[in-house]
N, C-alpha and C positions, 0 to 999 in steps of 0.2 A: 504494500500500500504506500500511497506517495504522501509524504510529510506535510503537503498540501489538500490532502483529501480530507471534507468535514464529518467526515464521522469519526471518532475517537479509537483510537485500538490501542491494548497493551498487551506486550506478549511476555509471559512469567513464566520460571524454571517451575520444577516441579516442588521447589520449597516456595513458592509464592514470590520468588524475588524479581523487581523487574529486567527482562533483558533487553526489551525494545519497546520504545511507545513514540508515535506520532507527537506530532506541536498540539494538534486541536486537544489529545488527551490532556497532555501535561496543559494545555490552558483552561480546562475545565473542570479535571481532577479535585473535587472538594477537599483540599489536603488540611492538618490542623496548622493554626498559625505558628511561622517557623520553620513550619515542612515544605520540600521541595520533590517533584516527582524527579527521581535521579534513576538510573542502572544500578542496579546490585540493591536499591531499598527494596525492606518486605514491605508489599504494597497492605496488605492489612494495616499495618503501623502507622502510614499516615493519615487513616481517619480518627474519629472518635470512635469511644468504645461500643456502644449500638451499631453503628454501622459495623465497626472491624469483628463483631462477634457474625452479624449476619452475612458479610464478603468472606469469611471463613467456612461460614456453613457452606455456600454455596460452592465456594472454590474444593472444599473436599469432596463432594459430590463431583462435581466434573472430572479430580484426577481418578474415580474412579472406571473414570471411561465413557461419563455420560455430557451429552448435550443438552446445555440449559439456558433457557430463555424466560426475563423478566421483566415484569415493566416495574419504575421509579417512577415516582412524581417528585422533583425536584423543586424545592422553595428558593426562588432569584429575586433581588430586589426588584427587575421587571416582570416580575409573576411568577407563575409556577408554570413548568415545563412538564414535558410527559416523554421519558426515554426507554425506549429499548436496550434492554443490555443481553448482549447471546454471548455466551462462554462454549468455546470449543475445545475438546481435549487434541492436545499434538502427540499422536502414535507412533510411535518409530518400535518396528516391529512388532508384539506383542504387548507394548509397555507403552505406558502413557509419562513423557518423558517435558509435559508443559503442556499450559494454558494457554489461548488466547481470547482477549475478551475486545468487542465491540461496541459501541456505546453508538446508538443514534437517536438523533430529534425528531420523536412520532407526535408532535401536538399537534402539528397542523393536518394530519393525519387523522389523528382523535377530534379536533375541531370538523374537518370533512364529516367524519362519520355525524356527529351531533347537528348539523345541518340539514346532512341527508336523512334523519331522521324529523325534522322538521317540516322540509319538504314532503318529506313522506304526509306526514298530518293535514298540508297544506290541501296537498293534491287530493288526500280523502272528503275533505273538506270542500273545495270546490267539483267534485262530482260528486256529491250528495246534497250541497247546498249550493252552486255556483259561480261561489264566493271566491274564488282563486285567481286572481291577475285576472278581474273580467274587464274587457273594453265594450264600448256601443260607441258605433260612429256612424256621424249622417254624414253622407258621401256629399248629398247635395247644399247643406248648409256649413258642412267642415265645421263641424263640433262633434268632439268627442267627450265622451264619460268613462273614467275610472273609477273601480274601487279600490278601497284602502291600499289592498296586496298590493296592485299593482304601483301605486304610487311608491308604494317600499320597494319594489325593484327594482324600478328607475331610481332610486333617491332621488326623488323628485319630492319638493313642499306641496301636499294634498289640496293648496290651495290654486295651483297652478292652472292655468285652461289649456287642454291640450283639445288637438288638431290633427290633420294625417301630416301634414308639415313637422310640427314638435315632435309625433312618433319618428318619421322620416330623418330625424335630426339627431336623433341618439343612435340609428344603425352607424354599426363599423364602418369604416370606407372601405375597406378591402372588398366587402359585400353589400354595398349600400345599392347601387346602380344594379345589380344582378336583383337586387329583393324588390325595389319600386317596380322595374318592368317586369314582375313578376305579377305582382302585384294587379297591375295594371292593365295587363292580358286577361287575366281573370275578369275584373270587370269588365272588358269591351266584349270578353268571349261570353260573359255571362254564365261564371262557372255557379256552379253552388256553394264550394268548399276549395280554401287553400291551406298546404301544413307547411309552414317552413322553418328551417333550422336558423337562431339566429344569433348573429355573436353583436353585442352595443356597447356602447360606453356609456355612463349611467350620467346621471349629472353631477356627479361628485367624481367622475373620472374616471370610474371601474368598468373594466371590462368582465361581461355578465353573458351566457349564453342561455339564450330563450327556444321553449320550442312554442312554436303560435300556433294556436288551429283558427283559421278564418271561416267563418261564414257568413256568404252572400246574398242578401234578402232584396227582392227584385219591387217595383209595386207593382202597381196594377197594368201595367202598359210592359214588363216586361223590362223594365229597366233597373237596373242595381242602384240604390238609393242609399242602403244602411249594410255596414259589415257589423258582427259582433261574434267575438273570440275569445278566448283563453290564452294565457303567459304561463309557463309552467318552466322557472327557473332552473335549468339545468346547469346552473356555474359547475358546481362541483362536482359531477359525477362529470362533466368535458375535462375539467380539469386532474381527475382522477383516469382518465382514458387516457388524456396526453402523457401525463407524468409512465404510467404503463407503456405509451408506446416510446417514449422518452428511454424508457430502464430499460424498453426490449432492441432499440435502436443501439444503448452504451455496451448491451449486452454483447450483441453482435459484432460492434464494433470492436469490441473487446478479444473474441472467439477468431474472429479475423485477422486480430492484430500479433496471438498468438502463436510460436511455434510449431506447436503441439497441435495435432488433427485433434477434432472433437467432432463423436458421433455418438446421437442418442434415439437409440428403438425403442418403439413399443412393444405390448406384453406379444405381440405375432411377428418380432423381429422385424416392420417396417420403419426405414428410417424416417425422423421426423425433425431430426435439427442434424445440420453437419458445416463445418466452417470449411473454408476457403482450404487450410491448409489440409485437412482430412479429405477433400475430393484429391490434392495431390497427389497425395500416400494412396489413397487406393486405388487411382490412375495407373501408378508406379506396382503395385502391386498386382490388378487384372487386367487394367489395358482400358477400363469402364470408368465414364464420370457417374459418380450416386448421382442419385437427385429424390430431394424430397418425395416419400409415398413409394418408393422401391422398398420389396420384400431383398433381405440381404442377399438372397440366393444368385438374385439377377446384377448384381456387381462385385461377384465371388469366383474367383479363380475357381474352375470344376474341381481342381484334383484338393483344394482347400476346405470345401461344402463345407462334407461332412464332418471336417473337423472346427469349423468355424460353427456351425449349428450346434456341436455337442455343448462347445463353453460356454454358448450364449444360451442353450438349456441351464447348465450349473448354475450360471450369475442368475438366470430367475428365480432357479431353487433359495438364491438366497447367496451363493460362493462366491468370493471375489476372485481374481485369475489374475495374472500375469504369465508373459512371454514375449519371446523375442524372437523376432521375423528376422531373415536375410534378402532383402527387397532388389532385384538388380531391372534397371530400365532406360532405354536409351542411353546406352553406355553409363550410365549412373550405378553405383553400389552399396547400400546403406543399409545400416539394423536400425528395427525399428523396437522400442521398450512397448508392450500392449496392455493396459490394465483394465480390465474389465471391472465393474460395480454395478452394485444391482442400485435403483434409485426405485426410494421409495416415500411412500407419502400415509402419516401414520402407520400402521402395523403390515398397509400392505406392500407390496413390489410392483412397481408402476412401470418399470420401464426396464436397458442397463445400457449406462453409460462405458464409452470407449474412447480413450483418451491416447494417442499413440504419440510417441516422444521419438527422435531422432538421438540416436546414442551411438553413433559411424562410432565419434570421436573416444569416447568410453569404451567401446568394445577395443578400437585400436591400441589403446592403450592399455588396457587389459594385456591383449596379446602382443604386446610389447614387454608387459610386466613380466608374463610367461616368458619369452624366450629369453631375457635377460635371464629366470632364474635358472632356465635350462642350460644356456652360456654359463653360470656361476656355477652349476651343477657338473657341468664336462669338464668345466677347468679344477674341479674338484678332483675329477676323476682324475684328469691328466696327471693332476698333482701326485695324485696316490699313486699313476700308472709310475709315473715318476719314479715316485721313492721307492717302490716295488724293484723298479729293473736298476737301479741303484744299488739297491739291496743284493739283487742276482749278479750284479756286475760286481760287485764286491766281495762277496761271500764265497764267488766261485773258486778264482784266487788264492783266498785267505784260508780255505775249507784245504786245498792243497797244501798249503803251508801247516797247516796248524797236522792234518793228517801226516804229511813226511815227517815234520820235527817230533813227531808222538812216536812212530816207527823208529825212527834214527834214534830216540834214546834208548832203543831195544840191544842196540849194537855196541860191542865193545867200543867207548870213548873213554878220552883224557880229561881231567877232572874242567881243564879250561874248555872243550868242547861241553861237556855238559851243559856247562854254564852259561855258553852261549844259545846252547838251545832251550834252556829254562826262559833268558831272557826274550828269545825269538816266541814261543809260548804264551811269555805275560802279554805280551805285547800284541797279539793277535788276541788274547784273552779281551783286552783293554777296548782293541778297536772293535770287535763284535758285540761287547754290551753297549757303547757308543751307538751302532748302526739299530740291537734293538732298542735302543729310551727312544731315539727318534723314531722310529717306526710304531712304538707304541702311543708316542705322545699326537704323532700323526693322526694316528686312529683314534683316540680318544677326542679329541678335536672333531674330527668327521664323524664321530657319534656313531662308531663300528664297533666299540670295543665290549664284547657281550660279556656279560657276568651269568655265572652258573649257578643253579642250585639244587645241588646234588647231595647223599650223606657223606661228613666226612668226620675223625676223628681228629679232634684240635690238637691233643696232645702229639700223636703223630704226628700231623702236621709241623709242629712247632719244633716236637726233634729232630724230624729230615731238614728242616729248614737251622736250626740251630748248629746240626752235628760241622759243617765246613767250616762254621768261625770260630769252635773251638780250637780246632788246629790251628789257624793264623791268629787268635788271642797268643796261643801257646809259645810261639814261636816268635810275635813283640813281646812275651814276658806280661803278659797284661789278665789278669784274673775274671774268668767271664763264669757267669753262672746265672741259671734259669729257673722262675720260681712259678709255679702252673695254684691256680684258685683249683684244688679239690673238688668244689662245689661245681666246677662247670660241666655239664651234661655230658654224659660218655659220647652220644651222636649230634652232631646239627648239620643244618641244609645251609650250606654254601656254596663260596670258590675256591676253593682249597691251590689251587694254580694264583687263580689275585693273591690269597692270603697270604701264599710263600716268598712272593712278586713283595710284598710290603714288608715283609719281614723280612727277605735278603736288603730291600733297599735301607732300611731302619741300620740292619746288624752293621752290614758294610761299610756303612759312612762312620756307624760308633769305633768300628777298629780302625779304620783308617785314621781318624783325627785325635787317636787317644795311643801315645805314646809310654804313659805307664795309668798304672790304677786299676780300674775298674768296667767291663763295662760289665751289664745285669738288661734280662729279659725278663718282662714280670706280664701276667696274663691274668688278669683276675674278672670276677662276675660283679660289675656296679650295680645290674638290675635284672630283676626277674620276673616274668609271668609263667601262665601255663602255657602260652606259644612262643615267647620268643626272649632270648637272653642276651644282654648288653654285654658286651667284653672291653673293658678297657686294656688297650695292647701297647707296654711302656717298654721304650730301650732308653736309658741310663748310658751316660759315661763320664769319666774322666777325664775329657780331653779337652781342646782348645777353647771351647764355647762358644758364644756368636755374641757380636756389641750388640746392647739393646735398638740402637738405631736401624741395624740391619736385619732385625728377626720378623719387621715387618713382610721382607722382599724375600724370605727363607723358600717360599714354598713357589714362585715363580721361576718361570721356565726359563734355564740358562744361566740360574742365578748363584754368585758362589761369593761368601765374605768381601771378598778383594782378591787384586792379580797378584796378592802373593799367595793368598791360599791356591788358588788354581796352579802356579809352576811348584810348589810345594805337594800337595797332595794329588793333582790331577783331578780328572773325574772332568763331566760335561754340564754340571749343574742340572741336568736333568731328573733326578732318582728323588727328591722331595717334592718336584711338581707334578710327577706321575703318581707317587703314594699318596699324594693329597687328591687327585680324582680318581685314583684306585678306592678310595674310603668313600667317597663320595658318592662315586655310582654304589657301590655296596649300602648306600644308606647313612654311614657317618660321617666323622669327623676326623679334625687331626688338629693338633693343639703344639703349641713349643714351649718349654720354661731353659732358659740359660743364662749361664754369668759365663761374662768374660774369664778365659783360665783358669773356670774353677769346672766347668763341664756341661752339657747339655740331658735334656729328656724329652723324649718324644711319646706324647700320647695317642694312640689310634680309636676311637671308642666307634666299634661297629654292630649291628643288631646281626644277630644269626635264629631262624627259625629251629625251634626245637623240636629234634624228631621224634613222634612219640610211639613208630611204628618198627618195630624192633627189627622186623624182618627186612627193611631195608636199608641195614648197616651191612659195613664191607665186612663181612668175616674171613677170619684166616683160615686156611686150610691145613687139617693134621696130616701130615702125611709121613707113609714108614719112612726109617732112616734108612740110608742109603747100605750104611754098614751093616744091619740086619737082612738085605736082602742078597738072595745069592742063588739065580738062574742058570748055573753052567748044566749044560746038556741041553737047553730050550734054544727052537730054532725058530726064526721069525723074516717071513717075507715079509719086505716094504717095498709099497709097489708105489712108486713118485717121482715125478718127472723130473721136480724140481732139483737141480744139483743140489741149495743150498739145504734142503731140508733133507736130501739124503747124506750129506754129513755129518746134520745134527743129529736124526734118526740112530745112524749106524754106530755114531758114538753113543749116545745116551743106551741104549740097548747092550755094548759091548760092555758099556761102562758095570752092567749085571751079567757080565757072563755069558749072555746071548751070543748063539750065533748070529749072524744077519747075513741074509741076501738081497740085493737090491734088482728091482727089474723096471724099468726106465718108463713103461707104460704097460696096461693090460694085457696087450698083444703078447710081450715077455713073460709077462706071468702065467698067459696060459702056457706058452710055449715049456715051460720050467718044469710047471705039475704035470703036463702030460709027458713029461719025459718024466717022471716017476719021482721027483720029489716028493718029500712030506712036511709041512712045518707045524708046529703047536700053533699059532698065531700068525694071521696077516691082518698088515696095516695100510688099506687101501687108500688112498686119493682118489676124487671122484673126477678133477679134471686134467684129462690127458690127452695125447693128441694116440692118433692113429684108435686107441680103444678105450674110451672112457671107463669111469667105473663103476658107472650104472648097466656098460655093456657084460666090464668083466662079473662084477657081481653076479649078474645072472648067469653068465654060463657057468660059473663056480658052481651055481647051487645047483643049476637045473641039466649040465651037459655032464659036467664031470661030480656030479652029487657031492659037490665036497662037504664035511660036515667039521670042518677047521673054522675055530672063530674068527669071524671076519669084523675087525672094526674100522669102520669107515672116518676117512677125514676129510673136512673140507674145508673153506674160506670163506664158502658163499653164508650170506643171511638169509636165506628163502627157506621160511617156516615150513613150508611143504614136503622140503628135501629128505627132510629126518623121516618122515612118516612111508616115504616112496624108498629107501635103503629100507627098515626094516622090513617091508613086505614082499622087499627080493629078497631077504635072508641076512642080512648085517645084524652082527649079534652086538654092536653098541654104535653109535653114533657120534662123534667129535666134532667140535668147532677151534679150526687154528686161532691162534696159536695154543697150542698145548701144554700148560706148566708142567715140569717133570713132576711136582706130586701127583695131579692127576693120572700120570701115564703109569707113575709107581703103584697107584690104589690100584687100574687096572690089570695091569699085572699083577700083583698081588692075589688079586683075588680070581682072576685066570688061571695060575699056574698052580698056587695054595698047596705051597712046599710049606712045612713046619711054622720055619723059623718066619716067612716072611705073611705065615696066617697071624703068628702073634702080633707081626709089627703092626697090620690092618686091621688087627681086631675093632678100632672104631670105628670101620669105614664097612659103609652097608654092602650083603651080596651085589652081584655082579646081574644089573639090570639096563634096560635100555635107558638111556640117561632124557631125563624131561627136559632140565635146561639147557643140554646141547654145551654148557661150559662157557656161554655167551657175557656172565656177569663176570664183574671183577673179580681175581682169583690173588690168593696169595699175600702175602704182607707186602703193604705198601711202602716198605725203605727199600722195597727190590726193584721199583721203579723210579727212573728221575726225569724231572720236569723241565724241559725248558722252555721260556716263553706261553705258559699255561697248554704245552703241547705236549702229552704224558708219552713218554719213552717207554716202553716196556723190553723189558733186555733176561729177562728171569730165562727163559730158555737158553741163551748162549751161555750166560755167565754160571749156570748150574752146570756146564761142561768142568771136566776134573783135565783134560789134555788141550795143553796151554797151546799146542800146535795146530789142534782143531781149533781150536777157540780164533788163530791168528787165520787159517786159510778158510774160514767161513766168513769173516770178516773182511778180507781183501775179494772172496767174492762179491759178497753183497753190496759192497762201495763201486763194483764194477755193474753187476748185475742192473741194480734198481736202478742207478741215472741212465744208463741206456736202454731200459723198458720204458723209461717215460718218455724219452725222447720218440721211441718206435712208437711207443701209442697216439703220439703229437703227429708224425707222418704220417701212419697208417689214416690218423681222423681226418686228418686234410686231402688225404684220397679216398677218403670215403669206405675204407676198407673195413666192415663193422666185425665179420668175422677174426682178424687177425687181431682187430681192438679189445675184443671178449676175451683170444687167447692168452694175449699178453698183460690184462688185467686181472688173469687167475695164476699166471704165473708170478705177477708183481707180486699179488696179496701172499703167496707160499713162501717167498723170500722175505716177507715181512711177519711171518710168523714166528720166524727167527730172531728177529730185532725189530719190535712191533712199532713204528710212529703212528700212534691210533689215527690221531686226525688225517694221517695221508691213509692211513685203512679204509676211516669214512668217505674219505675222496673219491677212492676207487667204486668203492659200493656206489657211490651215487654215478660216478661215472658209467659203469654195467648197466643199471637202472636207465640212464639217459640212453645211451647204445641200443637195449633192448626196445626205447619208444620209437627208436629212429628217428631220434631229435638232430637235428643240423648240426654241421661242425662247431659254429661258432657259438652254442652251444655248451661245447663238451670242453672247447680248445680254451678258456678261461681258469677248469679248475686243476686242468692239466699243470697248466703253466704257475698254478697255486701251490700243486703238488712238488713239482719239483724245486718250489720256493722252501715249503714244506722240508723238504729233505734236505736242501741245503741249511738251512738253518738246522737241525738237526745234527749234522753228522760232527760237529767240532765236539757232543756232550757224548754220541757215540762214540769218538775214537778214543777221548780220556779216558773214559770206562773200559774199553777194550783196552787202554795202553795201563790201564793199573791191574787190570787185572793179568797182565801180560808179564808184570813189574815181581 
């Protein structure tokens, strides 16, 4: 509304305060003396108390969603006024989020009607009694007679002598000339009767619309002699018809002048009002101008109809509608916004208005908005693709080094060669935690870095993550010791990978900075429910401490005391801004206390859910000892294709005495039995080339009736697989990798010599196994973690011949990177069979030295192969996988080179 416009408006937040009002309000605004109508006053405030209690009532009704409308009669020193005030609620969304209120001057309004009610009486009045603005006029002596009324019409003094001249003399000029000869035809035609419409100026200067009925009274020869008529004052109801067509005219002019099409149907969908800029748009849209009195159908693009008829059914039911059109016409291209409303009048639905807005420039920038964040999203990725082939570029190299310098310390050297290769070690040690803080702080950043919640035991965890900085305490002479809350739940649901990630980074930095004293790990319970227990997790030290000024900037990325501490201790300042969003996505916190030179303490307080289901905690497995058991005489085919799994196989089995024969694929094995072998025991593989061993199994059972237990292994996860071996005849079922207790229970209870039924005595007869061996098996300090990527090494390192242990290891360092490689070509040729071969061979040399996450890789990759999903597809996790392994293999070769040691 324009600041010039006479009707009053203020528009108020939804605390009643003002946010926008016109001049005409703020100049009529009955405010108390003092008060001024301003933005930001509660407009309640500036009245008196009677009013600001009833502008209260009324303004809480409207926020609750309602429209209301009131009359005032307002007390002016010029009289008293008569205003309209309507209060509109402003909806945005579902929420009524402000008021607007309108204020206009209805007296003369209220005046009209109180006239027109006057008139009304008048008029009753003169056709019952004839008393109403009557004239008589002699034509031929021009004299006329008035009563009273009509003298009050004219404001004319009653005493006045009127004339056809004096009536003559108060018509308008605009129509004075048109009414005499009207007039005046009449009598020369010698009508009977004339009605004319008439507008005057009174004698007091007001212009008054009359309606006259004439009648013509002839005498006796036929001539018109005498008129006499009635006046029947219509000022106000002319002047109530112009002001209407006045308001339908500003209307118009209005709907015109808008942007915005406006089209409004009746309840049969005929349109019945549409402005200028809505015949555009739907020009632009069927090719048709509307025109008033069209059913919509007939300026409705065909293939549009029916769905333009269903909305405009809903909006009658009552539904408002929106949507948005894609208009294109004469090379023009535009979206249009649509809102349909139903328009109603009292309870019922009269109509529904359609309002359609031009939003090109909104959409465009919409899909501007999009592709920038698509742009910001790629360049996201680039980034990561980045730091990925960064990573592979680095790692590749360094994975070389760090493997030869781990072998060459196997070899006779001189105490100064040693030395050099410890330092060649640290320092590859150095650069590879460098390449993961970055990589993980990468990820945490792009909001990739998932957290697990799996069973785990704290304390274990605390001691595999404890047990390496006892050594390097030992060895600064520095006193380290770990104190565990008894009270903390034997199991809870975490991330055992984060948890150890925060605790190496915690432990590390305390021995690194602390030259003598103390450091101390303390793990205690601050809070407890029945679901979930707070753990505060303190590392202590002795060491340098950090200035107060600096402990603000401790936990920011990059950040380290001063460049002396950095050429002094080293490090990338990365490991306190990682544990501080490592706690964080886990739900907590992390806290600092330190004095300079006297030492630091780092608090981690994180929630862990308490597991209350016993059954899915890791249990250890009992298994006989090795030195109680004792197989010589038992003979045992292994039928596997896989080299590395046929060295593990034939040692672990000799390791009790077995004999072993190995036969390369099924084909071999039959070839063996039917040449008259016998064994107590075969250990099948189910995927091999030339004869699988779902082939050989069957002819086992069914050609050569063998009746040798056969237990089957495999790699695959397909639930089904177990059920389809035993009902060709496999007498147990395995899922690789195999811990040697498992393989010792089954033996054990296969062979059930003396000595090795006592060792077994807790482990159940010898049935088809339900779990298949799929859950985690064995004590978890058999396994290490790096980068939340669980190592499983329990089958190699359970080998007792240090030389197997070394030529299983130099195979699988060759084997597995050049199976990923062949599975990356073979998937870019499309070749799905050779991809399936070489990802049942991968998973076999991985059951040897299991990197679970590149296990799960594989599985997913078979599953993808088997859908016949695209390269590009497959070729991402591939290229993950062998990221996967190389970051991997520097925590493999240490482990193989200590145990080698």
């Amino acid at each position: 509304m324009r600041k010039t416009s006479t009707e009053a408006y203020v528009m108020l937040d939804a605390q009643f305060n003002i946010v926008r009002a016109n001049q005409t309000f703020v100049d009529t605004f009955p405010v108390l003396p003092g008060r001024d109508v301003r933005i930001g006053e509660y407009l309640p405030g500036l009245v008196d108390n009677h009013l600001k209690e009833m502008l209260e009532s009324n303004l809480q009704t409207v926020l609750k969603g309602e429209q209301l409308e009131i009359e005032q009669i307002r007390h002016t020193d010029t009289g008293d006024i008569t205003l309209c005030v309507t209060h509109f609620p402003i909806i945005e969304g579902d929420k009524v989020t402000g008021i607007l209120v309108t204020v206009r001057d209805i007296t003369k309004n209220k005046l009209a009607e109180k006239n027109q009610e006057a008139l009304l009486k008048r008029y009753n009045l003169a056709t019952s009694a004839i008393k109403l603005g009557i004239y008589d006029l002699d034509v031929v002596a021009n004299v006329g007679h008035w009563d009273h009324n009509l003298y009050q019409i004219f404001e004319l003094d009653p005493e006045t002598p009127v004339n056809m001249e004096l009536w003559q003399s108060f018509i308008h000029p605009a129509c004075k000339e048109a009414v005499i000869e009207k007039v005046q035809n009449s009598i020369k035609n010698k009508d009977s009767e004339l009605e004319l419409d008439l507008r005057i100026i009174t004698a007091k200067g007001n212009q008054k619309y009359l309606l006259n009925k004439m009648l013509f009274l002839p005498d006796e020869k036929g001539e018109i002699t005498r008129i006499i008529g009635a006046n029947w004052d219509v000022t106000e109801k002319e002047k109530a018809k112009e002001e209407l067509l006045n308001s339908e005219r500003k209307m118009r002019a209005l709907l015109q002048s808008t942007r915005e099409g406006f089209y409004l149907y009746d309840p049969d969908l005929n349109l019945i009002l549409i402005n200028e800029q809505g015949e555009k748009f739907a020009e632009m849209r069927s090719g048709k101008v509307p025109r008033i009195g069209q059913h919509v159908t007939e300026f409705t693009r065909p293939d549009e109809i029916e769905s333009v008829i269903g909305i405009l059914k809903k909006v009658l039911a009552g539904n408002a509608h929106d949507i948005e059109r894609h208009v294109q016409a004469n090379g023009r291209s535009i979206w249009l916004h649509l809102t349909y409303n139903p328009v109603r009048e009292d309870d019922r639905i009269i109509g529904v208005c359609l309002v359609a807005r031009d939003v090109t420039d909104l959409v465009h920038t919409r899909e501007e908005m999009t592709a920038a964040r698509t742009r910001a999203e790629q360049s996201e990725q680039l980034q990561e693709q980045f730091l990925a082939n960064m990573s592979h570029e680095i790692r590749t190299p360094l994975n070389g080094i760090v493997g030869m310098s781990n072998l060459l310390l196997n070899t006779p050297l001189n105490e100064e060669q040693q030395e050099f290769l410890k330092t060649i070690l640290h320092s590859s040690d150095t650069l590879l935690f460098l390449i993961n803080d970055i990589l993980d702080l990468s990820k945490i950043k792009a909001g990739k870095f998932k957290i697990e919640k799996i069973p785990m035991n704290i304390f274990q965890v605390v001691e595999e993550a404890s047990a390496p900085f006892r050594a390097k305490a030992q060895e600064k002479g520095i006193r380290f010791s770990v104190m565990m809350d008894p009270f903390i739940p034997k199991t809870l649901s975490g991330d055992p990978h984060r948890l150890m990630q925060v605790l190496n980074n915690l432990l590390s930095n305390a021995i690194k900075f602390t030259n003598e004293g103390t450091v101390k790990l303390e793990v205690e319970v601050v809070d407890k429910d029945d679901d979930t227990a707070w753990l505060d997790i303190a590392v202590s030290d002795t060491g340098i401490g950090i200035d107060d000024e600096k402990l603000q900037f401790v936990f920011e990325s990059f950040a380290q005391e001063g460049s002396d501490t950095a050429r002094r201790f080293g490090g990338t300042g990365l490991g306190l801004a990682i544990t501080k969003r490592l706690a964080e996505l886990q739900g907590g916190t992390i806290s600092v206390h330190s004095t300079k030179g006297q030492g630091s303490r780092f608090i981690v307080r994180v929630p862990y859910d308490i597991m209350k289901d016993t059954k899915s905690e890791v249990q250890t497995i009992v298994a006989p000892k090795k030195e109680n058991l004792d197989f010589r005489g038992k003979r045992v085919m292994v039928v596997e294709d896989n080299q590395i799994n046929q060295q593990v196989f034939s040692h672990l089995l000799k390791d009790y005495g077995i004999q072993v024969t190995i036969a390369g694929n099924g084909k071999q094995a039959i070839e063996i039995l039917e040449a008259g072998a016998s064994y107590d025991l075969i250990l099948l593989d189910l995927r091999m080339p030339e004869m699988d061993g779902f082939q050989t199994l069957a002819y086992m059972r069914q050609k050569l009736k063998l009746e040798t237990p056969i237990i089957v292994l495999t790699a695959s996860v397909l639930r089904d697989e177990r059920q389809r071996c035993l009902d060709l005849g496999a007498t147990d079922y395995l899922s690789k990798p195999i811990p040697r207790p498992i393989l010792q229970q089954r033996l054990s209870q296969l062979f059930s010599t003396p000595s090795s039924v006592d060792a077994a005595s807790s482990t159940p007869a010898l049935a088809p196994s339900s779990q298949a061996v799929n859950e985690p098996q064995a004590e978890v300090n058999t396994s290490v973690r790096e980068q939340g990527r669980e190592i499983d090494m329990k089958t190699l390192l359970s080998l007792t011949d240090k030389k197997v242990i070394n030529d299983v290891y130099n195979n699988y360092i060759q084997v597995v990177p050049a199976a990923l490689e062949e599975m990356k070509k073979n998937t870019l040729q499309q070749n799905w069979d050779l991809v399936s071969e070489q990802a049942h061979k991968l998973k076999s040399s991985l059951n040897v030295i299991n990197i679970k996450s590149l296990t799960a890789l594989i599985n997913e990759v078979e599953e993808k192969v088997n859908k016949h999903q695209k390269p590009q597809d497959i070729l991402p996790a591939l290229e993950n996988g062998i990221k996967i392994y190389q970051e991997a293999l520097p925590e493999i070769t240490r482990k193989v080179t200590a145990a080698l040691a």
